[in-house]
C-alpha positions, 0 to 999 in steps of 0.5 A: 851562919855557923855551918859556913865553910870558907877557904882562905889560902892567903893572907887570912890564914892562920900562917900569917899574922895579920890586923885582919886575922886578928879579928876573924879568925877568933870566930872561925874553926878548924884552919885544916890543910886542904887544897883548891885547883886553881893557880896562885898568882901574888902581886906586890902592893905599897902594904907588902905581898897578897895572892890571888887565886884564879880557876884552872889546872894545878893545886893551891893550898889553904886552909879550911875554916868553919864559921864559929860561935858568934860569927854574923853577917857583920863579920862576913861584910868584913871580909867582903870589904877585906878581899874588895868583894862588892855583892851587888857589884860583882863585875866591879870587884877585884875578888868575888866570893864563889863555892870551890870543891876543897880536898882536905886529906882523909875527907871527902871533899867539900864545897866551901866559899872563896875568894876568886880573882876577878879581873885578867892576870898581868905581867906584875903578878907572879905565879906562885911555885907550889901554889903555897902562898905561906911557903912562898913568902916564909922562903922569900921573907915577904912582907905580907900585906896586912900584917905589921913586920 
């Protein structure tokens, strides 16, 4: 599983302190900048703020990340759980895992795996300027879902 690239643009990233980050981001490498196309929406949850990633034009920024020493398929079924991905159940599943092109400067792109919405926009979501989660949330004071503040 080490050779497994993910793009995570929300609350997994390294921009947020989260119980979940805590415990899979020390099986990850790198957390480079790059950027998917797509657009970012975020929506409010009794836990705080997470974003959703839905293909089509614009720019969402994340951070690119490599499957370390020590990451299994235990930590994979975390995430899926994490992001309400079921595998075997993708129309009922709020995110699904699917391969997107990631551009990270001064690199070729790459294909990594990402977490898509699933479902049709509402009007409780909101775009995200920028397509920034992280930026977002720092300029608003937003508590992220997952973390503890």
């Amino acid at each position: 599983m080490r050779s497994r690239l993910f793009f995570f643009y929300g609350t997994l990233t390294q921009d947020h302190d989260t119980v979940m980050n805590r415990q899979i981001l020390p099986f990850l490498q790198g957390g480079r900048p790059g950027f998917v196309r797509g657009r970012l929406l975020a929506l409010r949850a009794p836990g705080g703020w997470y974003p959703l990633l839905e293909e089509g034009a614009g720019r969402v920024w994340g951070r690119l990340y490599r499957a370390g020493p020590g990451f299994s398929a235990r930590h994979l079924r975390m995430l899926d759980s994490y992001e309400a991905y079921d595998p075997r159940r993708p129309s009922r599943s709020e995110y699904v895992r699917r391969r997107v092109r990631v551009t990270v400067r001064g690199e070729a792109a790459v294909l990594a795996e990402a977490y898509v919405h699933n479902r049709p926009a509402h009007c409780g979501l909101r775009v995200v300027p920028g397509g920034n989660f992280a930026g977002h949330a720092a300029r608003l004071r937003l508590k992220v879902w997952g973390s503890e503040a």
